[in-house]
C-alpha positions, -999 to +999 in steps of 0.1 A: +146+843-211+143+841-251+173+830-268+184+861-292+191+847-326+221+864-346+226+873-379+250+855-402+257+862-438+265+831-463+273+837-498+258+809-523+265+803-557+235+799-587+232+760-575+231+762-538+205+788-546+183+770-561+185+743-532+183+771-508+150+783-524+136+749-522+140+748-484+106+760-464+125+775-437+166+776-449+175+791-416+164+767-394+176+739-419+209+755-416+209+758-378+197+719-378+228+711-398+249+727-378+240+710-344+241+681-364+277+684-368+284+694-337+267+664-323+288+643-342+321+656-331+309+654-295+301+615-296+336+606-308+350+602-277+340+585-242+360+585-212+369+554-190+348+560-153+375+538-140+406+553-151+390+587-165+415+588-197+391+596-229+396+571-259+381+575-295+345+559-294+355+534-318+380+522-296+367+528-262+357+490-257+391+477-265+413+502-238+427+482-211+427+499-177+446+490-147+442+512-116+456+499-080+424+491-066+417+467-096+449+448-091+429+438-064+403+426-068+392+390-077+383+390-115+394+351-120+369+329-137+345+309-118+351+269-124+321+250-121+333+220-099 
């Protein structure tokens, strides 16, 4: 099924004219920049798969999670004897 584009009206001033005239296709430059936002918003966060809380990406790596099976598990360092 082809995807139905819709209309939507944007008001520009004399300089973003200009700049909008200078685009080959300004639509689909406009459409590019707006999944370009959107993707930005969507990599901001990441969720643990251990203890599925969702952290800031920036942060993610220095979260600290503790669920009961971990307590259990063996995580000590190996000494070379």
């Amino acid at each position: 099924m082809a995807r139905k584009n819709r209309t939507k009206l944007i008001t520009l001033d004399e300089t973003t004219w200009e700049l909008a005239l200078k685009k080959s296709n300004f639509s689909e430059w406009v459409r590019n920049q707006l999944r370009s936002e959107r993707n930005k918003t969507e990599v901001t966060m990441k969720r643990c798969t251990y203890c599925m809380k969702q952290f800031p990406y920036k942060d993610f790596y220095d979260h600290v999670c503790i669920i009961p099976e971990m307590a259990e598990w063996d995580v000590s360092p190996i000494q070379e004897e």
